[in-house]
N, CA, C and O atoms as a GROMACS GRO file, in nm:
protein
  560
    1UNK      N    1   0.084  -0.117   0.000
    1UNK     CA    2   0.000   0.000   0.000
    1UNK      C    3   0.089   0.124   0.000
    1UNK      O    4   0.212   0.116   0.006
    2UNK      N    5   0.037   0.210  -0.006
    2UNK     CA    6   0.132   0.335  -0.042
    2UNK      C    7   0.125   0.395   0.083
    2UNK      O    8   0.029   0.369   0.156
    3UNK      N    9   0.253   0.507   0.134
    3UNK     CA   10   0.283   0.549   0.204
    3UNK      C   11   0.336   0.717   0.237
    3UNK      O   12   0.421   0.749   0.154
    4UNK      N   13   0.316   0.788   0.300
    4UNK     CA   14   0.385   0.905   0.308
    4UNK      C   15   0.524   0.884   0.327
    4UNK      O   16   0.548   0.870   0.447
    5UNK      N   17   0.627   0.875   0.253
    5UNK     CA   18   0.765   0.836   0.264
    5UNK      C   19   0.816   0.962   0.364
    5UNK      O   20   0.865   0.961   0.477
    6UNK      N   21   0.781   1.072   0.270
    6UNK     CA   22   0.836   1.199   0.304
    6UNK      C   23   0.802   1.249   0.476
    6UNK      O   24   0.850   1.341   0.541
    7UNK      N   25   0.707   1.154   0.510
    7UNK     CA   26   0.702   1.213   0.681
    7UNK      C   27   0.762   1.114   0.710
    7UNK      O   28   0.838   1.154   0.797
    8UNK      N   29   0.788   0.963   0.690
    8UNK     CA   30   0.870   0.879   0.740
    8UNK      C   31   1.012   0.918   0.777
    8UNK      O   32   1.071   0.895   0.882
    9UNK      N   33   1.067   1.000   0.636
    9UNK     CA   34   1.212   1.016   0.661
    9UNK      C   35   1.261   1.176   0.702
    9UNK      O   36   1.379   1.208   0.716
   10UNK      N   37   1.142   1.272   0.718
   10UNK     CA   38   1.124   1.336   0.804
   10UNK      C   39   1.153   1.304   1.003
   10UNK      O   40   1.247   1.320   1.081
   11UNK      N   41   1.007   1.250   1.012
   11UNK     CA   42   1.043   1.189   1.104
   11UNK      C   43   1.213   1.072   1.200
   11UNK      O   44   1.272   1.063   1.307
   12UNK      N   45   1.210   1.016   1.068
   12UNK     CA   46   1.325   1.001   1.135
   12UNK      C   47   1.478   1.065   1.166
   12UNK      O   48   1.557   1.044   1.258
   13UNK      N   49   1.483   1.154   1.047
   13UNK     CA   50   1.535   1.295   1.032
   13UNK      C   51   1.563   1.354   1.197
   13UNK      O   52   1.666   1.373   1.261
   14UNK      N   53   1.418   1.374   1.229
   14UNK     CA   54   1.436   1.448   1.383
   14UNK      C   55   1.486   1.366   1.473
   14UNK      O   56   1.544   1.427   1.562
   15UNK      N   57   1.486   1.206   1.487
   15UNK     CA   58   1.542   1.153   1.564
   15UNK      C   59   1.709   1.107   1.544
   15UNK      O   60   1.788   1.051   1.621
   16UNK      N   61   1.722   1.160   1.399
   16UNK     CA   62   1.881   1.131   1.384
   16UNK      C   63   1.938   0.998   1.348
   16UNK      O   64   2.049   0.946   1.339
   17UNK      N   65   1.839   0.971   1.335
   17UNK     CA   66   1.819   0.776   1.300
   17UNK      C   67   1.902   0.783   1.150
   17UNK      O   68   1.899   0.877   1.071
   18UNK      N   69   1.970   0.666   1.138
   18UNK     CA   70   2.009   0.629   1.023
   18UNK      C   71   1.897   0.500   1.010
   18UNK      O   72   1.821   0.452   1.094
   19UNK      N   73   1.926   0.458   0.835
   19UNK     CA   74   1.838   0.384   0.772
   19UNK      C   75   1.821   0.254   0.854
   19UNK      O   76   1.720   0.200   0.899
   20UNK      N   77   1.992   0.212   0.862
   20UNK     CA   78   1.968   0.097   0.956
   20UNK      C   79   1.938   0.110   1.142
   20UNK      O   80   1.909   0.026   1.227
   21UNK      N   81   1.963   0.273   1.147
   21UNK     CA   82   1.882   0.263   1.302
   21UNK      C   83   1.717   0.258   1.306
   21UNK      O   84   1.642   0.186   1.372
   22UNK      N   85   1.699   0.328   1.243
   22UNK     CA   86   1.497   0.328   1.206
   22UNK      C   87   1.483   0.134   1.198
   22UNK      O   88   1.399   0.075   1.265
   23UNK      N   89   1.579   0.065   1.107
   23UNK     CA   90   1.525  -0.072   1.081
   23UNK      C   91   1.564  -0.150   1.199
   23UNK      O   92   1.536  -0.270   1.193
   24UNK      N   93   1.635  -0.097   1.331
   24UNK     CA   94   1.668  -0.203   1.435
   24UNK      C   95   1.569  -0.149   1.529
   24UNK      O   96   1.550  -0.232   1.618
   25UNK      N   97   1.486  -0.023   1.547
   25UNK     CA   98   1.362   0.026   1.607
   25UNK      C   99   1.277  -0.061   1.603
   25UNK      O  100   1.242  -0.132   1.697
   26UNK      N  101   1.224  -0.062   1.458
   26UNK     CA  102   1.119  -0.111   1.391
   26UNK      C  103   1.100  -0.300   1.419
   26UNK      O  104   1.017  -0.388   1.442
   27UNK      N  105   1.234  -0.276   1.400
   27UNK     CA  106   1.236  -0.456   1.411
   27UNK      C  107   1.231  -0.487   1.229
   27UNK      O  108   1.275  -0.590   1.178
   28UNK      N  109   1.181  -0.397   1.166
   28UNK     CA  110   1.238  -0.426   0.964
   28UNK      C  111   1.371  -0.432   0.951
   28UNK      O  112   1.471  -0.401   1.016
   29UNK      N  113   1.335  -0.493   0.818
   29UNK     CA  114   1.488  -0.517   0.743
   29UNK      C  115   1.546  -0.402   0.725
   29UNK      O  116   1.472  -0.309   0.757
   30UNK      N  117   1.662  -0.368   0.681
   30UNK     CA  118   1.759  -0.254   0.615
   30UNK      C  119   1.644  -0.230   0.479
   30UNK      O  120   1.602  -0.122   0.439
   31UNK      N  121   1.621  -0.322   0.442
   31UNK     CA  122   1.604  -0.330   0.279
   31UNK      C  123   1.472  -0.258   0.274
   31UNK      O  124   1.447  -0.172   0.190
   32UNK      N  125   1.399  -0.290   0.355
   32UNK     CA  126   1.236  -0.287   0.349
   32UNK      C  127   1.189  -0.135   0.386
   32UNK      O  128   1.092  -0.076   0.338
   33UNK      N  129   1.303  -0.074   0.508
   33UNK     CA  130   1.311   0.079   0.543
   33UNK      C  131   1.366   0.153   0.360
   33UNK      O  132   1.298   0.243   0.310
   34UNK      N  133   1.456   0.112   0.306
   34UNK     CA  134   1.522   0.164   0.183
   34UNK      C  135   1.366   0.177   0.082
   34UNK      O  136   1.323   0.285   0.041
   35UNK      N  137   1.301   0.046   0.055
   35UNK     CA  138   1.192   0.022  -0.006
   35UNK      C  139   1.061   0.127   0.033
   35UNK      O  140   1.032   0.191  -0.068
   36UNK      N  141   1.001   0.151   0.114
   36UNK     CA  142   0.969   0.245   0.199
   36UNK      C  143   0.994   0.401   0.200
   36UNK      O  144   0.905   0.483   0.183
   37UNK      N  145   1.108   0.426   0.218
   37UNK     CA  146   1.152   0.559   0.185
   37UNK      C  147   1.156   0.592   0.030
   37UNK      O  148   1.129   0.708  -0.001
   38UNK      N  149   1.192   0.489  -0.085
   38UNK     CA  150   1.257   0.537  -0.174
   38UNK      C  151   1.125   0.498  -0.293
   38UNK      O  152   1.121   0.527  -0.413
   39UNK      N  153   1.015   0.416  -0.200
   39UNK     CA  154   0.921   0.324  -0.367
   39UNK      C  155   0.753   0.413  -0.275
   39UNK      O  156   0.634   0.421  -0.306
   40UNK      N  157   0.807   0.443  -0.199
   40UNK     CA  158   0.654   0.503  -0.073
   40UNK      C  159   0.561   0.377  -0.075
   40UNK      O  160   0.445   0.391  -0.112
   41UNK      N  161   0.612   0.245  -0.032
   41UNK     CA  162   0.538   0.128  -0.055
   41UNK      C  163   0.559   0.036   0.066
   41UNK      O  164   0.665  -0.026   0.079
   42UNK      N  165   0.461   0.025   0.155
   42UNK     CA  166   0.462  -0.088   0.270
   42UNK      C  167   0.349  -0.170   0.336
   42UNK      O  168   0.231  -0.140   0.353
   43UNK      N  169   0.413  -0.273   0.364
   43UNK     CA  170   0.291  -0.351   0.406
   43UNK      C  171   0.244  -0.297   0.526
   43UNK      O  172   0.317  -0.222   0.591
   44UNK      N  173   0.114  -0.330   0.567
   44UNK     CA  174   0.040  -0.281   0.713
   44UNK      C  175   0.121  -0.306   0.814
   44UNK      O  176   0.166  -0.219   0.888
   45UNK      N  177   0.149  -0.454   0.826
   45UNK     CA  178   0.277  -0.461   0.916
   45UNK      C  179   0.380  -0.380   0.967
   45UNK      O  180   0.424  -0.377   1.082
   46UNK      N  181   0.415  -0.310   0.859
   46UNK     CA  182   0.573  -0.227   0.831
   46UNK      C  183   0.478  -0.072   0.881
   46UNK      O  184   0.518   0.011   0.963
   47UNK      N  185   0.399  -0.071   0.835
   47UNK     CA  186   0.312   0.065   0.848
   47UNK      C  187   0.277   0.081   1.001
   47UNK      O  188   0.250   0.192   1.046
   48UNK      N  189   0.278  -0.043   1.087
   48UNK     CA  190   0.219  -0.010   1.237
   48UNK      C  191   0.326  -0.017   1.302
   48UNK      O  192   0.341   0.044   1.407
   49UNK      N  193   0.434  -0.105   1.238
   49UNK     CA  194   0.587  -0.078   1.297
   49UNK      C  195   0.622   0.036   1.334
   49UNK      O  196   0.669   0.069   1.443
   50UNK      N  197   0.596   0.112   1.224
   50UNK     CA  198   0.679   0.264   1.155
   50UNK      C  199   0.602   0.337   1.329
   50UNK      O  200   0.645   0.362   1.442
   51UNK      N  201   0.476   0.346   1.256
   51UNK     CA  202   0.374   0.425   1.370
   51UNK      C  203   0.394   0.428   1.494
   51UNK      O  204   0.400   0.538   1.548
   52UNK      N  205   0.413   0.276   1.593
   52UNK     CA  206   0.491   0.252   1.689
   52UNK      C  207   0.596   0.353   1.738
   52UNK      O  208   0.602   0.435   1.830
   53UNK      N  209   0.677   0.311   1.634
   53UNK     CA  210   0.811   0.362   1.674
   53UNK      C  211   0.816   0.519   1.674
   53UNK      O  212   0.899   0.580   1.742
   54UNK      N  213   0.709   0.593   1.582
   54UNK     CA  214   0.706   0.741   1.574
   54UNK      C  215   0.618   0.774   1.678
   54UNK      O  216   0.622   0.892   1.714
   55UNK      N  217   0.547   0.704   1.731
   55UNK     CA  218   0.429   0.770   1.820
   55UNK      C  219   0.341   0.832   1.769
   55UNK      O  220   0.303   0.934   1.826
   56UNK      N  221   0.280   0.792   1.644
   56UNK     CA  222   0.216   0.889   1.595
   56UNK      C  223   0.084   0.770   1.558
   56UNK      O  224   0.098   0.649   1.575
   57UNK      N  225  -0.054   0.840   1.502
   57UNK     CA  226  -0.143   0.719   1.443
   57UNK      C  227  -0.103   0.659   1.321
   57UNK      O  228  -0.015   0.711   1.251
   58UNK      N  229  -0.173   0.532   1.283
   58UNK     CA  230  -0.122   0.460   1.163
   58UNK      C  231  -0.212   0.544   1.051
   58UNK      O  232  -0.175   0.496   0.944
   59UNK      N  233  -0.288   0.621   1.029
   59UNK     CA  234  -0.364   0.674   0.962
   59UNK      C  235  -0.264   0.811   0.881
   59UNK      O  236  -0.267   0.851   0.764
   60UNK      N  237  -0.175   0.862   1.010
   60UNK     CA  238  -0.061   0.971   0.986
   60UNK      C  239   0.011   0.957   0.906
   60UNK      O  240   0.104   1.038   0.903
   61UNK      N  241   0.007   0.846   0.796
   61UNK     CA  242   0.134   0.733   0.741
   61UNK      C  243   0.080   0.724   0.610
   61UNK      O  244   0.151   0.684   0.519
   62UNK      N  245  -0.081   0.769   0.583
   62UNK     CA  246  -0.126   0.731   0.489
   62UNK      C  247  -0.061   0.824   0.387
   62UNK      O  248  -0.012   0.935   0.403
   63UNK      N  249  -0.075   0.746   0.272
   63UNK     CA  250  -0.021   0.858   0.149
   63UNK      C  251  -0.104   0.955   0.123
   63UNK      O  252  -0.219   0.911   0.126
   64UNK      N  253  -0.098   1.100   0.091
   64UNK     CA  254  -0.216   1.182   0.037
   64UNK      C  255  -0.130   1.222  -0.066
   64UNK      O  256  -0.014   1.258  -0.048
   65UNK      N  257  -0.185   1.215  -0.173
   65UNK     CA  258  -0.138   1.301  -0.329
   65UNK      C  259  -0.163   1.434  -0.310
   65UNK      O  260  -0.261   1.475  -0.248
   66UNK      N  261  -0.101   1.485  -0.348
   66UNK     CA  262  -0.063   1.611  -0.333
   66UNK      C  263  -0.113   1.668  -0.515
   66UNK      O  264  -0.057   1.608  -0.607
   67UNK      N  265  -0.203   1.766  -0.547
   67UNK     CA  266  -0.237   1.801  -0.653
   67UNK      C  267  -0.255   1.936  -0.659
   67UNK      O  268  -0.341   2.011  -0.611
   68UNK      N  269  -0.088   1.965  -0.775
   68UNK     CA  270  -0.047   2.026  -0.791
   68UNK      C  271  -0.127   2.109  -0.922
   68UNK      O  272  -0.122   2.059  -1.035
   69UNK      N  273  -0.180   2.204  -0.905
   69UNK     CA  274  -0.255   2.336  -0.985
   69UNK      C  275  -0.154   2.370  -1.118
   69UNK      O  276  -0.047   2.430  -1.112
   70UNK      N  277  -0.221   2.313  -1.243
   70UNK     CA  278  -0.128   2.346  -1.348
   70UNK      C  279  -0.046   2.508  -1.403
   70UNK      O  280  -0.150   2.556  -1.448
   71UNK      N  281   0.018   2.575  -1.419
   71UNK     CA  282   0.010   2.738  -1.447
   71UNK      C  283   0.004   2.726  -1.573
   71UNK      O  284   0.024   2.612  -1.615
   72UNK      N  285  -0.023   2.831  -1.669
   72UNK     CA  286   0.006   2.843  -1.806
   72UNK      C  287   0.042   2.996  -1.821
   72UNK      O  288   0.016   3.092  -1.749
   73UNK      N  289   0.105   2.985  -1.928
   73UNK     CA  290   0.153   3.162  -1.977
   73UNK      C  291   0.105   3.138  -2.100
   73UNK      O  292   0.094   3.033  -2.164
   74UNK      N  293   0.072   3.281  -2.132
   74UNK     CA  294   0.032   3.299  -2.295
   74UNK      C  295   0.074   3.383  -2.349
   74UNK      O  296   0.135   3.481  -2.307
   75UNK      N  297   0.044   3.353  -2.452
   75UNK     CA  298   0.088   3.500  -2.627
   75UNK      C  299  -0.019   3.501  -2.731
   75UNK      O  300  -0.080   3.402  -2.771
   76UNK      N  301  -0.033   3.614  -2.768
   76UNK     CA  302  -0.078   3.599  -2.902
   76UNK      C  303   0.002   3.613  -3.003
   76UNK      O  304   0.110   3.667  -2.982
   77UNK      N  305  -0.034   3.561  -3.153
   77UNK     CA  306   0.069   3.571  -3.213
   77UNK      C  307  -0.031   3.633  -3.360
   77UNK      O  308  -0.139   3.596  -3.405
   78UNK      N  309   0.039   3.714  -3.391
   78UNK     CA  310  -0.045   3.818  -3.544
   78UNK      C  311  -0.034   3.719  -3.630
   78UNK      O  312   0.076   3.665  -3.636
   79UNK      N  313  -0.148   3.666  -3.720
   79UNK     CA  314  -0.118   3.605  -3.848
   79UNK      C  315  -0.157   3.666  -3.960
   79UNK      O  316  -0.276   3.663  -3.991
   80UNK      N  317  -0.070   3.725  -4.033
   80UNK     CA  318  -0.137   3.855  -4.191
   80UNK      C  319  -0.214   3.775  -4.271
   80UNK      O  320  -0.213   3.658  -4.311
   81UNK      N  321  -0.299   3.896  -4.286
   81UNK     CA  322  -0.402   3.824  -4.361
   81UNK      C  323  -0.429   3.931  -4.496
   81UNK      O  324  -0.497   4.028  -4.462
   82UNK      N  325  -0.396   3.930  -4.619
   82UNK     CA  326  -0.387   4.030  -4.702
   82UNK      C  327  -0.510   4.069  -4.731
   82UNK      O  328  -0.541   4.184  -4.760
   83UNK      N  329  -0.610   3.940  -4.722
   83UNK     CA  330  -0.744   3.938  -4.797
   83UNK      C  331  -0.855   3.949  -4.659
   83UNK      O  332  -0.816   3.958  -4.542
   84UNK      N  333  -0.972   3.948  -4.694
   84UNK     CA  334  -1.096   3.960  -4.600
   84UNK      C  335  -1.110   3.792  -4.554
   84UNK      O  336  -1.119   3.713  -4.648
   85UNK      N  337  -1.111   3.744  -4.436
   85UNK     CA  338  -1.139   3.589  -4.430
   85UNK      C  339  -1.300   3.563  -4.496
   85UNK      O  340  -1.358   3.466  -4.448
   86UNK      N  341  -1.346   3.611  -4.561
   86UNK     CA  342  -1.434   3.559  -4.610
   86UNK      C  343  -1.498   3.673  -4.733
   86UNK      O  344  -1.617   3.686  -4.761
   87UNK      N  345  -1.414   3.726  -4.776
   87UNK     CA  346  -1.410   3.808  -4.914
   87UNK      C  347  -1.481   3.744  -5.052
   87UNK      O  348  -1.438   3.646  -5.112
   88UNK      N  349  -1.592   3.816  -5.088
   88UNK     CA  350  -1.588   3.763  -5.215
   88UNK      C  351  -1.589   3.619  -5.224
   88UNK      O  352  -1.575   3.531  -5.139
   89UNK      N  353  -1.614   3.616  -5.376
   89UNK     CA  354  -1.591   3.469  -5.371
   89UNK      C  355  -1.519   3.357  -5.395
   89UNK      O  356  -1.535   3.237  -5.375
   90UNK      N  357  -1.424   3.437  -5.451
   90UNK     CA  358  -1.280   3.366  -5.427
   90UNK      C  359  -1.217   3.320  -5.300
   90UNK      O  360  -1.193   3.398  -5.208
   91UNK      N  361  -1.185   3.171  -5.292
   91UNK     CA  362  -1.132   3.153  -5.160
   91UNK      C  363  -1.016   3.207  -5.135
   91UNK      O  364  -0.916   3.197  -5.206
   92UNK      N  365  -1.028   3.278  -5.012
   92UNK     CA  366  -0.932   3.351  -4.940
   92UNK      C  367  -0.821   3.302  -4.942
   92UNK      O  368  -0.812   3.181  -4.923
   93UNK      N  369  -0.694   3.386  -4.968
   93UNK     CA  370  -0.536   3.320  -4.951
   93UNK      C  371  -0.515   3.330  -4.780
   93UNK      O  372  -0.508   3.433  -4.713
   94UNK      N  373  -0.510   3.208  -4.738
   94UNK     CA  374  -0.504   3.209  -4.576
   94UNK      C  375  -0.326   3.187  -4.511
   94UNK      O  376  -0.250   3.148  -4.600
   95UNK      N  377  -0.283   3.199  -4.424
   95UNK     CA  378  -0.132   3.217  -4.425
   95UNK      C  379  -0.093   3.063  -4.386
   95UNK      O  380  -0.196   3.006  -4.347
   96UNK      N  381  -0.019   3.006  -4.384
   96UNK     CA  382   0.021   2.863  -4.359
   96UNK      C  383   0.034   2.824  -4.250
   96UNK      O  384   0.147   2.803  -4.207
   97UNK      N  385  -0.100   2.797  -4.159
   97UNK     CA  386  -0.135   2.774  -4.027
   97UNK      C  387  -0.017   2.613  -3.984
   97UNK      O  388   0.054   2.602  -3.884
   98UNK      N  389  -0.032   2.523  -4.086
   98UNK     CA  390   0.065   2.426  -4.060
   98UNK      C  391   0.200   2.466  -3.990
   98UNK      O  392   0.243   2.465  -3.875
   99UNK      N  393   0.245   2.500  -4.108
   99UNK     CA  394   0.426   2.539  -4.075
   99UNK      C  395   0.427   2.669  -3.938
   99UNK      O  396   0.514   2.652  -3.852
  100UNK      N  397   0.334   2.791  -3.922
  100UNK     CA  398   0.313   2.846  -3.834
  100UNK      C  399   0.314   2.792  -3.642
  100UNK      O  400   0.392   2.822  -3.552
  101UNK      N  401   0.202   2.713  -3.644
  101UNK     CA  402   0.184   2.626  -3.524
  101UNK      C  403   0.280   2.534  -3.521
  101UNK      O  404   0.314   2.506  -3.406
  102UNK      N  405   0.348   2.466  -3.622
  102UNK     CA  406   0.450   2.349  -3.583
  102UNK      C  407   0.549   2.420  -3.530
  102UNK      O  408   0.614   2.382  -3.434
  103UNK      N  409   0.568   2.538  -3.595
  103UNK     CA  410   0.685   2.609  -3.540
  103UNK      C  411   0.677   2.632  -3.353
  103UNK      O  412   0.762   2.600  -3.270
  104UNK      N  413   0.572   2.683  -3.337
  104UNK     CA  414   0.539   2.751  -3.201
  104UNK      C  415   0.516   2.606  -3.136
  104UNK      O  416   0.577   2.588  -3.031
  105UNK      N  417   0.448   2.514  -3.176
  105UNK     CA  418   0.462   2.369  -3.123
  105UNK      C  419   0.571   2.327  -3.045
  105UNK      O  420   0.571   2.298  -2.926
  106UNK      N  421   0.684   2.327  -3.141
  106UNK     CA  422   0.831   2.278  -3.099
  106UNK      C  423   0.847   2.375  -2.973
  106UNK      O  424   0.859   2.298  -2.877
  107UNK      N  425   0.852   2.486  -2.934
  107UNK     CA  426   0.860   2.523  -2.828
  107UNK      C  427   0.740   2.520  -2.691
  107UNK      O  428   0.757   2.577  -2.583
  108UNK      N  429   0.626   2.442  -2.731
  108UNK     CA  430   0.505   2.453  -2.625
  108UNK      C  431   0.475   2.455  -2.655
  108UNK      O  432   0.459   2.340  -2.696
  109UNK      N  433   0.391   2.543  -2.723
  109UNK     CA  434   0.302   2.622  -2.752
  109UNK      C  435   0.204   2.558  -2.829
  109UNK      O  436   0.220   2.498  -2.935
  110UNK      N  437   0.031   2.586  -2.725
  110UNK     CA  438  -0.076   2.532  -2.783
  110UNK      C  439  -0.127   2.605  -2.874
  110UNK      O  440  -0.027   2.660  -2.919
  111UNK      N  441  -0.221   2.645  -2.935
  111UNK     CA  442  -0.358   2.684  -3.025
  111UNK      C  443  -0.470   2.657  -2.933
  111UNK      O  444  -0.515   2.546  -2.903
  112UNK      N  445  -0.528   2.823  -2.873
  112UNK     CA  446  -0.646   2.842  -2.779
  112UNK      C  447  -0.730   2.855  -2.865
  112UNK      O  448  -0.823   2.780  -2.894
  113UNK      N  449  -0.700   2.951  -2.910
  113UNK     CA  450  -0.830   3.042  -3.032
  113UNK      C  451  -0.784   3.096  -3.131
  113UNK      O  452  -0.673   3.138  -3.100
  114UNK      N  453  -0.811   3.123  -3.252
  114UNK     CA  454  -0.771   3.231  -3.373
  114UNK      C  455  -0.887   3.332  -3.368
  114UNK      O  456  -0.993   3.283  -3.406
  115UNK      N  457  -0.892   3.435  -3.338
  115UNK     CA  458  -0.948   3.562  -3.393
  115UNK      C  459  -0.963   3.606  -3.522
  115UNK      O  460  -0.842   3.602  -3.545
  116UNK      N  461  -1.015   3.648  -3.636
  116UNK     CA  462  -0.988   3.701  -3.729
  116UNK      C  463  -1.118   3.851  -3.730
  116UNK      O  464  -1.219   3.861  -3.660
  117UNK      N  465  -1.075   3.929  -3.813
  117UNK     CA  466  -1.132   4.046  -3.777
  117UNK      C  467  -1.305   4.044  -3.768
  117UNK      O  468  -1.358   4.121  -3.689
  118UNK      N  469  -1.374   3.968  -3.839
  118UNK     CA  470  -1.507   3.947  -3.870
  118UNK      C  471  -1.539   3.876  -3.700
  118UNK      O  472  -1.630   3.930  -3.636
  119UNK      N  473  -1.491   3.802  -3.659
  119UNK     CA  474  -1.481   3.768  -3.527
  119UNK      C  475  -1.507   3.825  -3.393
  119UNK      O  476  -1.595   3.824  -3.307
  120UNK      N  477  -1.330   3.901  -3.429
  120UNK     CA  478  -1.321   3.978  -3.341
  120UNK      C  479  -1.425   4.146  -3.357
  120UNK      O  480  -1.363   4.245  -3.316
  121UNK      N  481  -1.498   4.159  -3.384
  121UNK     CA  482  -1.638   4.266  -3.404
  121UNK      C  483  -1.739   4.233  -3.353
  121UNK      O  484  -1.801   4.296  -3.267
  122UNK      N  485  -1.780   4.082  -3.423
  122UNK     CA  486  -1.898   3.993  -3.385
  122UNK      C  487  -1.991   4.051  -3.512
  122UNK      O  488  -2.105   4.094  -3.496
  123UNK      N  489  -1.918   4.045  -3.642
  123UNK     CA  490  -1.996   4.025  -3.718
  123UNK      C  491  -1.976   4.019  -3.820
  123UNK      O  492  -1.853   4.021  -3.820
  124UNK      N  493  -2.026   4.006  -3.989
  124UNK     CA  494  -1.982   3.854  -4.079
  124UNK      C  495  -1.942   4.000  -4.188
  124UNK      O  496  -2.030   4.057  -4.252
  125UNK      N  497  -1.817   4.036  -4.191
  125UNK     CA  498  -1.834   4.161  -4.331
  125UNK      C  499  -1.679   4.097  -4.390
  125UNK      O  500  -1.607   4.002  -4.359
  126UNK      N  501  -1.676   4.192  -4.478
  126UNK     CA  502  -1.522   4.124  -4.589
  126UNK      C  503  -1.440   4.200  -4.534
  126UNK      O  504  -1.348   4.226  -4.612
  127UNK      N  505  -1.425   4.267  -4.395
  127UNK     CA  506  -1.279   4.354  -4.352
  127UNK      C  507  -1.153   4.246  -4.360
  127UNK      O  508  -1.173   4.130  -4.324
  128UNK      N  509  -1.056   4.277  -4.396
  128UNK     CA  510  -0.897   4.297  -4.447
  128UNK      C  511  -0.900   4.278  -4.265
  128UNK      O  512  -0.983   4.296  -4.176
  129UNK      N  513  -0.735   4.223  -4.275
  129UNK     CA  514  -0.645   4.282  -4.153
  129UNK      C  515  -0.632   4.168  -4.139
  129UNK      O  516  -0.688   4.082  -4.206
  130UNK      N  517  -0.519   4.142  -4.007
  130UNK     CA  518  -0.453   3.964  -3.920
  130UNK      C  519  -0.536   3.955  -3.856
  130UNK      O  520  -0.620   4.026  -3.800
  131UNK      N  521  -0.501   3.827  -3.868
  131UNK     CA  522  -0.556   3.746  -3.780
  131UNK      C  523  -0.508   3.720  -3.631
  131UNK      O  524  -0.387   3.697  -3.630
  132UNK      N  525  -0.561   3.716  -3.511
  132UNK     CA  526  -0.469   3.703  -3.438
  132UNK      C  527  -0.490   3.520  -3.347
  132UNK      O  528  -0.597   3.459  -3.339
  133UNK      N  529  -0.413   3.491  -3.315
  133UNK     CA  530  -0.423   3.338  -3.241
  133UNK      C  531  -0.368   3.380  -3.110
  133UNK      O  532  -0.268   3.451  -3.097
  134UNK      N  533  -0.442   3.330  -3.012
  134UNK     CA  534  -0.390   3.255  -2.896
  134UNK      C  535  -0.299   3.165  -2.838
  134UNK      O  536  -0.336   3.054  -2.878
  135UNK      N  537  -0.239   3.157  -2.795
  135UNK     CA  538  -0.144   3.060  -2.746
  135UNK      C  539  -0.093   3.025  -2.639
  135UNK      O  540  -0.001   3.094  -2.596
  136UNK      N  541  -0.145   2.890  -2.552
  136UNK     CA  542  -0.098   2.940  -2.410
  136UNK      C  543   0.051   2.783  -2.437
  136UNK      O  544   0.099   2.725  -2.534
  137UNK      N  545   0.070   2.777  -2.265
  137UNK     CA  546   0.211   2.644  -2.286
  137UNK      C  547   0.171   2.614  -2.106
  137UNK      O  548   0.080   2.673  -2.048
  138UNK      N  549   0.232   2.545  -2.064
  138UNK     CA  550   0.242   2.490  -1.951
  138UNK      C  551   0.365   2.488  -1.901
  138UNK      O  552   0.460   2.431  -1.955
  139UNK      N  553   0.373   2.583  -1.741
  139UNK     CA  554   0.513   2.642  -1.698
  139UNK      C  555   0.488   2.544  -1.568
  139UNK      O  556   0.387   2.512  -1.506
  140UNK      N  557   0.658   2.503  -1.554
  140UNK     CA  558   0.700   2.374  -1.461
  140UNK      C  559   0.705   2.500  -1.371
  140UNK      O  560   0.736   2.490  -1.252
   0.00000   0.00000   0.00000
C-alpha cells in the first residue's frame, strides 16, 4: 500500500536515525526501510511498525497526493491576412497555419483560439487585416 515516505524520513530525520537505526527500532529489514523511503510502498505490518516507533497514528502514514494546480503563460501571435477571411468569392489566400503552429509547437506552444477580424467585431463583413491566435504552454 502506499505510504507518506516523506514524513517517514522526516520523522526520522528528527530523531537522527540512520536507515539501519529506524530498521533495528522497527524490528524491519535494512532493505524494506530503503523500499519504503525510496518506492513510498509498505505492508500494514511495516506501516504499524513505523507508527509505533514514531508515536504517531497509523492513519498519519497514509499517502495523500498532493495536486499540484497546473500554471500556463500565454501569447498571441499576429497572423497577416492580405485578404478579408471571407471576401468575395474567391477563396481567401489564408497564411500557412501548418508550418506556423509546428513552429510555435516545438517550443510549447498550444492553439487556444484564432481571432480574425469578422470575429473579433462579432460580425460577418469582408474587412482585411490579421488574424490574431492565442497561445498558451504549460510552466514547470
Amino acid at each position: 500500500m502506499k505510504i507518506n515516505a516523506n514524513l517517514v524520513i522526516d520523522l526520522r530525520n528528527k530523531k537522527h536515525w540512520s536507515q539501519d537505526e529506524l530498521a533495528i527500532a522497527t524490528g524491519l529489514n535494512l532493505r524494506t526501510i530503503q523500499r519504503i523511503e525510496n518506492e513510498a510502498s509498505a505492508s500494514l505490518q511495516s506501516k504499524k511498525a513505523l507508527a509505533s516507533v514514531f508515536d504517531i497514528s497509523i492513519h498519519d502514514l497514509d499517502y495523500q497526493e498532493v495536486i499540484k494546480m497546473k500554471k500556463y503563460e500565454y501569447k498571441t501571435l499576429e497572423l497577416p491576412n492580405k485578404e478579408g477571411f471571407l471576401a468575395g468569392i474567391k477563396k481567401a489566400k489564408l497564411p500557412d497555419f501548418a508550418e506556423i503552429f509546428n513552429r510555435e509547437g516545438k517550443e510549447g506552444w498550444l492553439v487556444v483560439q484564432i481571432l480574425t477580424p469578422e470575429l473579433a467585431q462579432n460580425v460577418w463583413s469582408a474587412k482585411t487585416g490579421s488574424m490574431v491566435a492565442l497561445l498558451q504552454r504549460e510552466i514547470n
